[in-house]
N, C-alpha and C positions, 0 to 999 in steps of 0.2 A: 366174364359174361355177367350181366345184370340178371337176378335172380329176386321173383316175387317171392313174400314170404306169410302165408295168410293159413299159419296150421292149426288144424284141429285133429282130436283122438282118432289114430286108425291111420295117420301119414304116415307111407314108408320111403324112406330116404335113403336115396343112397352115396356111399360114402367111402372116398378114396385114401389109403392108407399109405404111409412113409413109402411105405415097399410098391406100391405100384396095385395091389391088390384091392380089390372091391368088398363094400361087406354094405351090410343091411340093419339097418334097423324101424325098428314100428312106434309110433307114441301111442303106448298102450293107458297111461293117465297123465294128469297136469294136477302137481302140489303147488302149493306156495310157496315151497321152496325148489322148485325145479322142476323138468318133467322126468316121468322114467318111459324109458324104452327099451321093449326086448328086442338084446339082439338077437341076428335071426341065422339060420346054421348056416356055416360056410364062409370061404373068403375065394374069392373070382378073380379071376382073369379077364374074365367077361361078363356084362348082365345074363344070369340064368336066363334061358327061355321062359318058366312059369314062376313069374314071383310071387306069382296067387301059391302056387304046392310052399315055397318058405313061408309063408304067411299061416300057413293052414297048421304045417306041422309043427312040434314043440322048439320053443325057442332055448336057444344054449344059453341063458342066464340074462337079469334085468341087470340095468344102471340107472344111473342121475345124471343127466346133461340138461343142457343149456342149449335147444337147438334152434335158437336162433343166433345165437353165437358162432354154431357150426355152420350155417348157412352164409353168415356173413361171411367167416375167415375163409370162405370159398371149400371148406371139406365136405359139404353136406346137400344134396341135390333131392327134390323131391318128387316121385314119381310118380306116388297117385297113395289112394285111400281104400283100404280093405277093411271088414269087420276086426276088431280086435276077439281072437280067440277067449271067449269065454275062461272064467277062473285065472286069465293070466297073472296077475297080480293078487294080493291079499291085502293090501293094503299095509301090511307090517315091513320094518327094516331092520339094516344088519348097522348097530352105530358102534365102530373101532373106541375101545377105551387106551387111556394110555401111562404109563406109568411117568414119575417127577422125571425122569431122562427123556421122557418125548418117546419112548420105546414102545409097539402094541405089547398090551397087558391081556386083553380080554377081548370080549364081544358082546351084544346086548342084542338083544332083540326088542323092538321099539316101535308101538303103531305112529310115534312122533311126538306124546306126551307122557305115555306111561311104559317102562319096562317090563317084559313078560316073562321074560330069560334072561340069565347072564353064562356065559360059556369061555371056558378056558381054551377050549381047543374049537374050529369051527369045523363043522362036519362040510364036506362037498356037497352032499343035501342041498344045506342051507345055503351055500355059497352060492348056486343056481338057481335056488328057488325065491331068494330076497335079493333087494338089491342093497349094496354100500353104502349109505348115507355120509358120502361125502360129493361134492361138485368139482370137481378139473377145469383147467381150459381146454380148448378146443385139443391140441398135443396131447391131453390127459387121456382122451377119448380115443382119438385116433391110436394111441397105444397098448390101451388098456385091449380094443377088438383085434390088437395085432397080436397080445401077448399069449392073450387066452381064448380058448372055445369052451371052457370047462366050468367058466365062472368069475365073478366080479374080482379084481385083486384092490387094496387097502395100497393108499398114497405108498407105502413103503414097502412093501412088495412089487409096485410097480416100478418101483424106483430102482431096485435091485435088479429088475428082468434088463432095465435100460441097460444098467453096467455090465450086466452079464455080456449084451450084444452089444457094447460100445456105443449107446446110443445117449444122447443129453435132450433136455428139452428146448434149454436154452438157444439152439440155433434155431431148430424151429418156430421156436417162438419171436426170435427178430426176423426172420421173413415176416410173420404175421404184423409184427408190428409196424414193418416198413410199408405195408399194404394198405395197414390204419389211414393213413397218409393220403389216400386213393380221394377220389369225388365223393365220398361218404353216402349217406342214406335217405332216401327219397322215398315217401307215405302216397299211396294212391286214396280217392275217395272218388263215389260214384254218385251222382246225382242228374234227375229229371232234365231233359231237353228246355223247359221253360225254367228253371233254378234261378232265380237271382241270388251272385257268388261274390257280390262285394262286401257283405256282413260277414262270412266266411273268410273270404281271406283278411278283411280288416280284422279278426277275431285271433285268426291264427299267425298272424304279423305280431300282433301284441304278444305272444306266447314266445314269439324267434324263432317264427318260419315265414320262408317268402312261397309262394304260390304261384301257379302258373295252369291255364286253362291247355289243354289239349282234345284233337281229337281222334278216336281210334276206332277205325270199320268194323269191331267187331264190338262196338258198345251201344248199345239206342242211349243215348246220352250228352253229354259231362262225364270230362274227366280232368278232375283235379289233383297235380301233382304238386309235392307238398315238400319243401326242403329244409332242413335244419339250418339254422345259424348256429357255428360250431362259441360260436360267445354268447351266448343269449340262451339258446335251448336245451334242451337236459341231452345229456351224453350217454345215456344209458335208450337202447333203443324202446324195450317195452316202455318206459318211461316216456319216450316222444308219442310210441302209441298209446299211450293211455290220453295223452293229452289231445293231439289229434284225432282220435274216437270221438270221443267228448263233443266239440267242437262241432265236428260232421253230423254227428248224429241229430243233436240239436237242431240242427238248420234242413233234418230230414233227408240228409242223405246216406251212403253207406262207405263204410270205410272199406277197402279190396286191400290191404297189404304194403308191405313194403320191398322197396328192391336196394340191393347196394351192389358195388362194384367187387369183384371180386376173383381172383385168379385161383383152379384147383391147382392143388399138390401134383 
């Protein structure tokens, strides 16, 4: 199913697990280096009836992802936009140190330039209350909320829970990859009933994207869909949106998101 992807702080998503089980998460900020999301208690069988009460109550521990990564690889569905609970974040993180064998040695507490703490041992506290400063793939994620309700676990702790349950990343992740493969990724922009879109699309043609005008009963509009060329345009998606923003905005109109093709777990 094609899936728009146009998030701002406060999206909760939801997100289907190896095992068949549902779980939640909230974009509670956006770093430069990624976003963090608390997850939010519990894993379903079914969508809870009130996602507003998980929203409301305390979440079981932040992470780092990449959720438009998990959008595309088809694990991540977005359902709507709630206040982020107040104080959820500090803005501080947990960054794994490692000893010459690539072994965890330690821990750091880090607002992302300066260190506050260093710890031998990590208290559960802090495990729940910061998040990892490390990033996964889409399988990193989806494991990490099947392993624990208790708090973030470090690449190598996660990697142990796999062994434990017999699990690799590796097959999951050539499903993903085979799916790469798919009609890839298509940028929506919205613009005025009188627009002229030929400076537009000659603008974003030069960039390696072809364009195509549509129209859709529930837009007073233009609607310009907007496609990569997989030799010409940048591969990295926020990258195509950076570019295509740019572009649209310029010529006055509005950028609405992007969709790609994608199959859930």
């Amino acid at each position: 199913m094609a899936k728009r992807v146009k998030v701002r702080v406060g999206d909760v998503f939801e997100m289907t697990l190896r095992d068949g089980c549902l779980a939640y998460v909230q974009l509670a900020s956006e770093t430069p280096i990624g976003d963090v999301l608390r997850v939010l208690a519990g894993r379903h069988r079914s969508r809870p009836e009130s996602v507003a009460s998980l929203i409301a109550a305390p979440h079981e521990y932040l992470i780092f992802a990449m959720l438009v990564t998990l959008v595309r690889d088809g694990h991540a569905q977005k359902i709507g936009n709630w206040p982020v609970p107040e104080g959820s974040w500090s803005g501080l993180r947990l960054s794994p140190r490692y000893d010459k064998s690539r072994r965890l040695d330690a821990w750091v507490v880090t607002d992302g330039r300066n260190a506050t703490q260093r710890l031998e041992h990590l208290p559960d506290s802090l495990r729940k209350e910061l998040p990892i400063w490390q990033i996964g793939d889409s399988v990193h994620v989806l494991d990490m909320l099947r392993a624990s309700n208790a708090g973030g676990l470090e690449a190598s702790e996660l990697e142990a829970w796999r062994r434990q349950h017999g699990l690799t990343a590796d097959s999951a992740q050539s499903a993903e990859d085979d799916e790469d493969d798919g009609p890839g990724v298509e940028h929506f922009a919205l613009f005025g009933t009188d627009a002229r879109l030929d400076s537009v699309i000659a603008g974003l043609g030069k960039r390696g994207f072809s364009c195509r005008v549509v129209t859709d009963p529930d837009v007073d509009g233009q609607v310009l869909v907007i496609k990569a060329d997989p030799l010409s345009a940048p591969g990295f998606i926020d990258d195509q949106w950076d570019l295509v923003e740019e572009v649209v905005k310029a010529a006055g109109g509005e950028y609405d998101g992007w969709e790609a093709a994608a199959g859930g777990k």
